[in-house]
Steps between C-alpha positions, in 0.01 A plus 500: 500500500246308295703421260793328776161316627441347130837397461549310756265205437577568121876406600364181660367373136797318275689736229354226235113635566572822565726501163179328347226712633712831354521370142215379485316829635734683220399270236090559610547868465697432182241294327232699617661833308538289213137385499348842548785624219361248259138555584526814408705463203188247420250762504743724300548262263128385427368883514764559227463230304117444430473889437745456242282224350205640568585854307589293223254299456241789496744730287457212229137517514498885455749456215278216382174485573398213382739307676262530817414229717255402739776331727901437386800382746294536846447939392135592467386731183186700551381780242305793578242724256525860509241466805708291723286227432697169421442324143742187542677312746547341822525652850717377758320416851518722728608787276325881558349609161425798606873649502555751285728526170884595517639503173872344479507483902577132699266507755421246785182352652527349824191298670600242794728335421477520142669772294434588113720733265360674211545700247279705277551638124296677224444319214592682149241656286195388758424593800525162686726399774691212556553410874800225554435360921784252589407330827817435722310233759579203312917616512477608836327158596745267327797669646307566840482094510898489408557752777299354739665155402855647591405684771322243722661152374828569338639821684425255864678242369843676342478668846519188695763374282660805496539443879539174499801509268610820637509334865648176372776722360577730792487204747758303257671873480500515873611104569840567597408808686301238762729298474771705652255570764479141575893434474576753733181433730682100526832630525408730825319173626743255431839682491618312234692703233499248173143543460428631156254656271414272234422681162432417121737679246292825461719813472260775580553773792319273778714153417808746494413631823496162620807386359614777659343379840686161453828612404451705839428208698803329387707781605314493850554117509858521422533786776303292759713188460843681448390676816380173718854367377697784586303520867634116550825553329540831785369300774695168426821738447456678811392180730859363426705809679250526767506147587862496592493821670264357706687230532802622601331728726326229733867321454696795649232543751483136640842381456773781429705558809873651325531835298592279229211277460284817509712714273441215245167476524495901490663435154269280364218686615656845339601296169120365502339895584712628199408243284079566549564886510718484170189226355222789627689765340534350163180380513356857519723605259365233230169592663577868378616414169216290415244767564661758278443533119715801472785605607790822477736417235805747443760447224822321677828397416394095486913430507611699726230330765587128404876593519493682829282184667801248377745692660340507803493081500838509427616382787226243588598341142837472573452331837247248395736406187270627249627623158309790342511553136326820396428675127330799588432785266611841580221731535187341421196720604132366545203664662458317822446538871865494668442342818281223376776409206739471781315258714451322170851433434547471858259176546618372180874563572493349865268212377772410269783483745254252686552223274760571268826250544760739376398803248231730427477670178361878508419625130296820418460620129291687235368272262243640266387769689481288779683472825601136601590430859660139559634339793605155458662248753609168464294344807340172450156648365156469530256272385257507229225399738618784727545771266120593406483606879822686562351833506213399772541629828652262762553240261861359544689257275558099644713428752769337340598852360340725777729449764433622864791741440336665200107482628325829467123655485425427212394804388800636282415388176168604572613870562710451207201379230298782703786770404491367160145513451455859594819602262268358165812228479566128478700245694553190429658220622766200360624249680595121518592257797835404502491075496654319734773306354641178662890502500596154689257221583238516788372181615219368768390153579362263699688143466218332707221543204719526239424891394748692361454847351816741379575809283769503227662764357299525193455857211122470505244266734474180464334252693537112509264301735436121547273348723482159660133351624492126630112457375352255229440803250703764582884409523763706370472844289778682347482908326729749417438869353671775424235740719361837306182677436386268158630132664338630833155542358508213276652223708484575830167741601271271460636239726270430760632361893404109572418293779474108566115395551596381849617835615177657440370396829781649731482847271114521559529389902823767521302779304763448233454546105156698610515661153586157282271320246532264210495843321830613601643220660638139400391265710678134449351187545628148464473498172547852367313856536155493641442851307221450182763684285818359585849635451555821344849367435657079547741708733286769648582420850866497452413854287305619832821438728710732271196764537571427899842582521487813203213659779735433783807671360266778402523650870873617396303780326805470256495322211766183476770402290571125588447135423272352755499133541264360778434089551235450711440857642253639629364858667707464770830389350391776235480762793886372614682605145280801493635628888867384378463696201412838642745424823762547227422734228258710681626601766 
């Protein structure tokens, strides 16, 4: 119970300190063994040593007696008669005379704080003795000083920079650690996912952990957003169908009076109910799927599957027209879930007979050790622009090939990348739009201003413009380019639009042009541009008008194979070959 007490206000105190305080405590109790250790080993060490000298120095007086002396190397010599009385030498202060004789024994004297060893021999062929005193004070003083030195100055100060390092380190250590803490803290404040935690390139355990941290975030970010998309997508999806139930509803209600009327609205209202239950159904389906990591696999006849599924389109193929050309190896096994393969081929089959003019090609074959599924149709394509989001759920291709006829979810291709995805394969995608290519002239003008615009059959696009001003600067401009990527970007992209200086006026008063400037617009006075730089080109506003009319044919969402001429046109007269254009060869 005490020791739940304690740790609660410990827990209070930041893992840096507390981190601190416990090395530093270990290090204390370290250095304070290795003190007493080497104390100890001190005493040892002296004790041993100065008996050593000391026995020698007196053994060389009893081998030599003449070699005696009063006082040599900080040992004192004092000889003795036969009656203990001393002839010669010098005693030590302090030091007991009194104590008695020990031949060949170390002995110690302690007074105080002072301590003496001596040692005590015969000499030969008299009767006198030779006592050797070594006094250990002055030692034990000198390295009393050095101890007290470390002990009380430099053991404080490696201490505190011991923990002063130490914390430095650990708080460093522990930097991304708070800082995850504080991410997350402004996250749950703020709810905004694309916060980060910023972090130096250290690759220890804690940075790791972080990385770790972010890589999550980026996972919850993605989730959040795909999920706030596919909450609008549902609702936007679903608001459609309900709308013209409703609506045809309150019509039947208020103005139906035969069978007839009502059994038509009935139908509309039944084709609209099917249509949201078959969206909610394959919604939870994908919903399914893209909770699952695993799934049962089984070893199935891959062939057999694909070739049953044909036959049973058949008959739709033949009544739509459609051609199927198949090359499908007998026999081909693979480890795979059998239903979800089927509503693979399924949603890529039927998606193919959406757009495809007149055949479908079917191919499935081995080719190093891999099985290849293809299904090709010769429908006017897909965009490059469009591509990258194919496989997103509810995301449906331009109008211009997306008919109302062939409109679904949107979620197909997203069950089928799904599918994939839990299968450890790879899809991919080829495809190119089909241009529109001009057979027979199409022309549009106004005879009242004088603007003509028409397309020519032409194998490329090409694009011839002239334009016609009645001003003192500008006056007439004529270009012509063969249109692709490289000419595009150098000749054209950096044309900028233009206005007269006496227009400016009207634009501002109409809240026209509210995004113009000299920086990205010509304006023309009297006597030329008004902008410091000038022309980018002599014939940059001839140049823009081509970029005019390329944007406005770009809303075929087709690329075109024609020879445009246009004298005098403009957006509108633009918009005119654009709407003949698709009236014939889109429809």
């Amino acid at each position: 119970m005490f020791l739940k007490k304690m740790s609660r206000p410990l827990s209070k105190i930041p893992v840096s300190i507390r981190v601190t305080v416990w090395f530093t405590a270990v290090i204390i109790f370290l250095f304070s063994i290795v003190l007493s250790s080497a104390i100890l080993l001190e005493d040892r060490y002296i004790n041993d040593s100065s008996t050593e000298e000391l026995v020698s120095a007196v053994e060389k007086i009893y081998e030599d007696p003449d070699e005696f002396e009063n006082f040599d190397d900080g040992i004192y010599y004092i000889k003795y008669n036969e009656n203990n009385e001393i002839i010669a030498g010098k005693i030590p202060k302090d030091f007991d005379l009194t104590l008695a004789f020990s031949i060949e024994d170390i002995n110690t004297y302690q007074i105080e704080n002072k301590k003496f060893l001596y040692y005590d021999t015969r000499l030969k062929n008299t009767g006198d003795w030779i006592r050797g005193i070594y006094p250990l004070s002055k030692f034990q003083n000198n390295i009393s000083k050095i101890w007290n030195i470390g002990f009380y100055y430099i053991a404080p100060f490696l201490i505190i920079l011991v923990i002063f390092i130490g914390y430095r380190i650990v708080k460093n250590a522990f930097k991304p650690v708070k800082k995850i803490s504080e991410t997350a803290l402004e996250i749950k404040k703020s709810k905004n996912f694309s916060r980060r935690i910023e972090l130096d390139n250290s690759e220890d355990e804690i940075h790791k952990m972080a990385y770790t941290f972010n890589e999550m975030l980026d996972t919850v970010e993605e989730t959040f957003i795909h999920e706030k998309q596919f909450s609008s997508d549902v609702s936007h999806e679903l608001r459609t169908p309900i709308t013209v139930i409703l609506a045809q509803s309150d019509y039947a209600l208020d103005y139906v009076e035969t069978l007839d009327e009502a059994k038509e609205s009935f139908e509309v209202i039944n084709r609209q109910a099917k249509k949201m239950t078959n969206l909610i159904n394959q919604i939870m389906e994908l919903s399914k799927m893209e909770r699952q990591n695993k799934i049962e696999k089984d070893k199935i006849n891959f062939s057999n599957i694909i070739l049953q599924l044909l036959e049973d389109y058949r008959t739709l193929l033949e009544n739509n027209n459609i051609e199927l050309i198949t090359n499908i190896e007998k026999d081909l096994r693979i480890y795979g879930n059998k239903l979800m393969l089927e509503r693979l081929f399924v949603n890529l089959f039927t998606n193919a007979m959406k757009f495809t003019k007149t055949t479908i090609n079917v191919s499935l074959n081995r080719i190093n050790k891999e099985v290849i599924l293809q299904i090709k149709d010769d429908g006017i394509g897909i965009t490059k622009e469009d591509q990258k989001y194919i496989w997103d759920r509810f995301f449906q291709t331009s109008d211009s090939r997306n008919k109302d006829k062939n409109k679904g979810s949107g979620l197909g291709l997203s069950m089928v990348n799904r599918i994939v995805q839990l299968h450890s394969g790879t899809i991919e995608l080829e495809s190119e739009i089909d241009p529109v290519v001009i057979t027979e002239p199409i022309i549009f003008t106004q005879e009242k201003d004088g603007k003509h615009v028409l397309a020519l059959p032409y194998d490329g696009f090409k694009i011839s413009y002239t334009i016609d001003f009645n001003h003192s600067f500008l006056k007439s401009q004529y270009f012509e380019i063969n249109v692709n990527p490289e000419e595009y970007i150098e000749k054209i992209s950096r044309c900028r639009t233009f206005a007269f200086d006496y227009e400016i006026d009207f634009l501002k008063k109409n809240n026209l042009a509210l995004g113009g400037s000299l920086e990205n617009a010509i304006v023309v006075g009297k006597d030329g541009p008004l902008n410091p730089e000038g022309l980018r080109y002599p014939d940059e506003f001839v140049r823009h008008k081509i970029l005019d009319i390329i944007g406005d044919l770009y809303v075929l969402g087709r690329p075109l194979k024609a020879h445009v001429i246009a004298i005098k046109a403009g957006h509108f007269v633009n918009a005119k070959l654009t709407a003949l254009i698709a009236e014939k060869y889109l429809k």
